[in-house]
C-alpha positions in Angstrom: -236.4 -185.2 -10.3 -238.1 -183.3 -7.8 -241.4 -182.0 -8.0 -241.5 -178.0 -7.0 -245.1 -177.1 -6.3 -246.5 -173.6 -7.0 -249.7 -172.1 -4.9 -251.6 -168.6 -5.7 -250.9 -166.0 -8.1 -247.2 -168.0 -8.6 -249.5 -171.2 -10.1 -251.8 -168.6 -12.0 -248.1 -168.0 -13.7 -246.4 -171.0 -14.0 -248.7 -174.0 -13.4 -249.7 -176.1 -10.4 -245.6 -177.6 -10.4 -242.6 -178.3 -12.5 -239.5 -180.6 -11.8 -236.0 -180.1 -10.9 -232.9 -182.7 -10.5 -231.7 -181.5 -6.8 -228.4 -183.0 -5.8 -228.5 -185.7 -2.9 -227.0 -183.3 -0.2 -230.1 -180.7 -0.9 -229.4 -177.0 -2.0 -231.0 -173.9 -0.3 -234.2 -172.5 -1.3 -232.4 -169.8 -3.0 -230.5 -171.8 -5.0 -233.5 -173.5 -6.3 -235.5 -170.0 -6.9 -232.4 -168.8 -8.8 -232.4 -172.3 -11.2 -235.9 -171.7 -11.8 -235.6 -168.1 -12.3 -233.2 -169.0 -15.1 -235.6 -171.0 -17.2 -236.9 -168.3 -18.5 -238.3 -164.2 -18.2 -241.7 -165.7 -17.0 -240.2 -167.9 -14.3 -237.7 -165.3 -13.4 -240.4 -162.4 -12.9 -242.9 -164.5 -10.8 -240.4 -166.6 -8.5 -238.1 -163.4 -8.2 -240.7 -161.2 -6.6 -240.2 -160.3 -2.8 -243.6 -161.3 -2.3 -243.2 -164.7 -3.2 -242.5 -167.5 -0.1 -241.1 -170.3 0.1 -242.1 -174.0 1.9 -240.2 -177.0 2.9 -242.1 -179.5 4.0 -245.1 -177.6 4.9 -242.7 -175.1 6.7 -242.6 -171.6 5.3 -238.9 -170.8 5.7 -236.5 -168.6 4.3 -234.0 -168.9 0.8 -231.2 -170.0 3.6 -233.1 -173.2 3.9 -231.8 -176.6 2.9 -234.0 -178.8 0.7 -233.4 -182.4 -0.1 -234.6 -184.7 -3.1 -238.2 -186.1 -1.6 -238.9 -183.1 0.4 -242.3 -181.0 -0.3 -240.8 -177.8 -1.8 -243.5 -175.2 -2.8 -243.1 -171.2 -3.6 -246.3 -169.1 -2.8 -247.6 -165.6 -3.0 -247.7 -164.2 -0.1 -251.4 -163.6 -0.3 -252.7 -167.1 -1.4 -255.4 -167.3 0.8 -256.5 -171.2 1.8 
């Protein structure tokens, strides 16, 4: 399982992370956002948002992106200070 890490008003919604089994070839960020998204109404209104970003390995980057087991994956508001 791979840990997904939340930051700002997205952590204030869902917790500092949560889990989820990524396939050895990776999947795009948007395909993770969506799986989330379907947990439930609470994940889907926080990670759906268009003000919520996405990270890969300290890298904000776009749902294109390709993320791999092991890799730091984080969503964000876009206003999360630090």
């Amino acid at each position: 399982m791979t840990r997904i890490l939340f930051f700002g008003r997205v952590a204030e919604h869902l917790g500092p992370e949560s889990r989820l089994d990524l396939p050895e070839e990776g999947v795009n960020v948007g395909e993770i956002r969506r799986a989330l998204a379907a947990r439930d109404a609470l994940f889907a209104s926080t990670l759906l948002r268009p003000d919520v970003r996405a990270s890969v390995d300290l890298v904000v980057v776009s749902d294109e992106t390709l993320a791999r087991p092991g890799q730091e994956i984080a969503f964000f508001s876009l206003f999360s200070g630090g």
